[in-house]
N, C-alpha and C positions, 0 to 999 in steps of 0.2 A: 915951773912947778904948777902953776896956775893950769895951762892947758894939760897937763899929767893927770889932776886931779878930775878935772871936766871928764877925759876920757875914762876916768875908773867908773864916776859915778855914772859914765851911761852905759856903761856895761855890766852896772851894778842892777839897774831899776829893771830894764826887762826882765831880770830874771826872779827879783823880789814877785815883780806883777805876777809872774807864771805860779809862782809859789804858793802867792793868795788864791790863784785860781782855782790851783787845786786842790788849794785847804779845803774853801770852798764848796766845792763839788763836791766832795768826801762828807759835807753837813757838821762840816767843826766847828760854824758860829753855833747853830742852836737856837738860830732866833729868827727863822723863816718863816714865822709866822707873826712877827712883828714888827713889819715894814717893807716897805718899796723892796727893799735890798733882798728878800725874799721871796719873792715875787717867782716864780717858775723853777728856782734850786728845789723848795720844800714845797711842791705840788702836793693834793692830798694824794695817799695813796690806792684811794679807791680810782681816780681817774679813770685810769687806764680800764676800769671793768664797768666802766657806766656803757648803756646800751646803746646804739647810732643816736644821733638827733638827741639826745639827752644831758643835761650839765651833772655836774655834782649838784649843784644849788637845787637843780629839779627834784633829786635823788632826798637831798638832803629837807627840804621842805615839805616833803610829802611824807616823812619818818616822822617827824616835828609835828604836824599838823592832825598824825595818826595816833602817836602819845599824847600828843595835848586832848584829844578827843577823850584816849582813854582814860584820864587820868582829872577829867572835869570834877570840880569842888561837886560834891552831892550826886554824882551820877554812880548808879550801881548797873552795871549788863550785866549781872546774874538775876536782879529782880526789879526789871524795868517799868513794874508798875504799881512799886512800893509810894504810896502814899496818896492812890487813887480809891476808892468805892465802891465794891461792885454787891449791889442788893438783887439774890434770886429771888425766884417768885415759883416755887412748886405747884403745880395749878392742881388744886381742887383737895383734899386731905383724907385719908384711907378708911377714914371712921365716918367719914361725912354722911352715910346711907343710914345708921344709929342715929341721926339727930336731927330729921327732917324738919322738925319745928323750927328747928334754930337758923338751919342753911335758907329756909324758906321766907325767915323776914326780909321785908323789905329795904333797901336801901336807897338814900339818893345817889346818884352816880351823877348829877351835874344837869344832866339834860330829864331825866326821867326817874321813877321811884325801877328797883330790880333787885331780885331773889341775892339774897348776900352771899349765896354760891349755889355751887350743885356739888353733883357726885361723879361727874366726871364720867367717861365715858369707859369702855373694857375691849379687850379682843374676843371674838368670839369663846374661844378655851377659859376666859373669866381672868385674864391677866388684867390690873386694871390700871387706867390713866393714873392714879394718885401712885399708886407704888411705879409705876414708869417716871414720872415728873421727879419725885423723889430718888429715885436714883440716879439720874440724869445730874440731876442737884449738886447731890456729894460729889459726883464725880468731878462736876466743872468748878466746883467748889475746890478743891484738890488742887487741880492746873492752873486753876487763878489765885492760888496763895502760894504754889511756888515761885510763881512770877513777883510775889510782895505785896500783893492787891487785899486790901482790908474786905472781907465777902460776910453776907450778914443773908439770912435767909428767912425768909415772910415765915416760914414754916418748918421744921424740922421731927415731923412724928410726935412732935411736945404738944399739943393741944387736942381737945377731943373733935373738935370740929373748925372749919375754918383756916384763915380767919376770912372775915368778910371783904369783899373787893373792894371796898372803902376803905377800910385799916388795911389791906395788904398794900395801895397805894401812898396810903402816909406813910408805912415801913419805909421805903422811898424815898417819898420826901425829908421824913425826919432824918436820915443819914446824911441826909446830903451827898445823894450818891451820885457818881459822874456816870454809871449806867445803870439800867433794873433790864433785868429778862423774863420773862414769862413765861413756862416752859408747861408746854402741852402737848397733846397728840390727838387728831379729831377721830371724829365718830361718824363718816360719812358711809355712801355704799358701796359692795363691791366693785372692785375695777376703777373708782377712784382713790388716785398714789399719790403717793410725792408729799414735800413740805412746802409750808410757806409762812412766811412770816409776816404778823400785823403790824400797820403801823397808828399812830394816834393818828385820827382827822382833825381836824380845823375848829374847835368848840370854843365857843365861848358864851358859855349860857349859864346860871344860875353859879352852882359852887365849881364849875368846869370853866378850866382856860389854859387851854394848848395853844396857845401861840408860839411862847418862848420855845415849846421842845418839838413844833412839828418837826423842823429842818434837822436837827440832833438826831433827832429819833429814827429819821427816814436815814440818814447816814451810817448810823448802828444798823439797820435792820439792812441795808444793802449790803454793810461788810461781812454780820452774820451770814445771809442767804449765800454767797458766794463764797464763804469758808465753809459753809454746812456742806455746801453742792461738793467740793474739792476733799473734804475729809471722806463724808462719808460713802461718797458716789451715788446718791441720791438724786432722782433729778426734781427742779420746782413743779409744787402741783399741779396735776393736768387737769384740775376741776374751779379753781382758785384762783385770781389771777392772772390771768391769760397768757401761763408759761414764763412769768415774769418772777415769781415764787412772792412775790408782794400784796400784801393786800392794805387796803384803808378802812379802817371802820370807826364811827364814831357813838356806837351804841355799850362800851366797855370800859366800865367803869375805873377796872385798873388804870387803863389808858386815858381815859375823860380826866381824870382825878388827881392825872401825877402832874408835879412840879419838874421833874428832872427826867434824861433822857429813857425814853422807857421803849420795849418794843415785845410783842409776842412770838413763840417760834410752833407752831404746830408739825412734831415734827415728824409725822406719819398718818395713814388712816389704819388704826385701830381694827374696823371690820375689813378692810382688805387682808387676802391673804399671806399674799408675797409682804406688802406692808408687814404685818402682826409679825412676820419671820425673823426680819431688822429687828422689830422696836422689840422682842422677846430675846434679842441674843445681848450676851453681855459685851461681847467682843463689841457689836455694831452700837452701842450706848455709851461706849468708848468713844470711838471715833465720833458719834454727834455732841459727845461734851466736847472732844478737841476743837471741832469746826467751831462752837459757840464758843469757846476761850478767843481762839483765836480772831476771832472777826469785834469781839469786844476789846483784846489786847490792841488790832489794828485800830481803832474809834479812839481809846483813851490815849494810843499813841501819836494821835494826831496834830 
C-alpha cells in the first residue's frame, strides 16, 4: 500500500506544479509587483514600447523629474518673473521745453554738478524723444507684468517736468529694483544708425559708487543689445561703439547715482531717416519693447 500511495502522489505533483504554472501565467496571484515571485510574470506594460537602448526606469525618471519640475512649491511658468522689480526710466518728459528754469538747475550727479535734464531730442517731422520713450515704456511695461514682474516708472505724463536725473536714479534705488532701463533714442547726424546701449563705468567719487552694479549692469545691457538686435532687426550703432552696440560712460548721472542694476538703451538716431521710419512706426516700438522685455526677463532669470 505503501509503495501504491508513493506512486499516486508522484503522479499527483507534476501535474499540481503544471496547474500553478498556468494559474500563474494567466496573472491570478495579483501580486507581481510585490516580490521576487513577480519578477518577469508582471512586467510593466509599457516595456515592450520603450525605444532601443532605453529602460522603463529611464522612461519612467525623466516623467518624474519633468512633474517634479513642473510642479515645484512657488514656481509659476505662466509668470516667471512674479516677485522681481523692474523700474523704467522714460528719458526726458514732453512738457520739459515749458520749464527750462527748472530742467536747467543744476544737479550733483556724483562726479560733477549737471542740467537736471533736457528736452530730449525730435525727428526731423517733430516726433519727439519724450513721446517715443513713453511709448516704448507702456508697452514694455505690458510684457513685463504679464510675465508677473512688479514695473514702476520714473515717469508716466503725471508731472510737469522731469524728474531730475538724480531722483529718477533714487526711483531705483528706493524700489529695490533687480533692473532699471533707460530708454532713449539719440540725436546724432544723417547716415548715423543703429542702437546701443550704455553701460555704468567704474565711479567712485563723491555721492557716486558703481562698483557693486558695474558687472550686473554690463550683463543686462549685453542680454538687452542682443534681444534688441533679434527682435527688432536692428543692427548695433555704426557711430557708437565700435559695432559692439555697447557703450561706457561715466559722465550720467542716472548711471553714476544708481545703487541697483541699471543700463541705458538708445534705441535709434532720431535725425536719421531710415532711423526716424522704425522709431515712428508703432508696429517697429513693438518689437523694440519685446527685445527689452526679453533681455531683462533673460538677466532676472539668471
Amino acid at each position: 500500500m505503501r509503495r501504491t500511495l508513493t506512486v499516486a502522489l508522484a503522479a499527483l505533483v507534476p501535474g499540481a506544479l503544471l496547474g500553478w504554472l498556468v494559474y500563474e501565467a494567466l496573472g491570478g496571484s495579483g501580486n507581481s509587483g510585490n516580490g521576487a515571485a513577480g519578477v518577469g510574470v508582471g512586467a510593466p506594460t509599457g516595456a515592450a514600447d520603450s525605444p532601443p537602448g532605453s529602460t522603463p526606469d529611464d522612461k519612467a525618471g525623466t516623467l518624474s523629474a519633468s512633474a517634479s519640475a513642473s510642479a515645484s512649491p512657488g514656481q509659476d511658468t505662466a509668470t516667471p518673473l512674479k516677485g522681481k522689480v523692474v523700474v523704467i526710466d522714460p528719458g526726458h518728459n514732453v512738457t520739459n521745453s515749458q520749464h527750462t528754469a527748472e530742467i536747467n538747475r543744476k544737479v550733483d550727479i556724483g562726479t560733477n554738478l549737471k542740467e537736471c535734464d533736457t528736452t530730449g531730442t525730435s525727428t526731423n517731422a517733430g516726433y519727439s524723444e519724450a513721446r517715443f520713450t513713453l511709448d516704448v515704456a507702456h508697452r514694455l511695461r505690458a510684457l513685463l507684468q504679464e510675465q508677473g514682474a512688479t514695473v514702476k516708472l520714473t515717469q508716466d505724463g503725471d508731472r510737469p517736468f522731469g524728474p531730475c536725473v538724480d531722483e529718477r536714479a533714487r526711483i531705483g534705488n528706493a524700489a529695490h529694483a533687480d533692473a532699471v532701463v533707460s530708454i532713449h533714442a539719440d540725436g546724432s547726424a544723417e547716415g548715423n544708425r543703429g542702437f546701443h546701449v550704455i553701460l555704468p563705468g567704474l565711479v567712485h567719487e563723491g555721492a557716486a559708487d558703481t562698483r557693486s552694479i558695474v558687472a550686473p549692469s554690463k550683463d543686462l545691457g549685453k542680454l538687452i543689445a542682443a534681444d534688441f538686435a533679434h527682435s527688432t532687426g536692428s543692427s548695433p550703432s555704426n557711430y557708437i561703439g565700435d559695432g559692439t552696440g555697447l557703450d561706457t560712460r561715466k559722465d550720467l548721472g542716472g548711471l553714476n547715482l544708481s545703487t541697483v542694476p541699471k543700463v541705458f538703451i538708445e534705441c535709434g538716431n532720431m535725425r536719421d531717416t531710415k532711423d526716424a521710419a522704425l522709431l515712428t512706426s508703432g508696429a517697429w516700438r513693438e518689437k523694440a519693447a519685446r527685445g527689452i522685455s526679453e533681455g531683462i526677463a533673460g538677466f532676472l532669470r539668471k
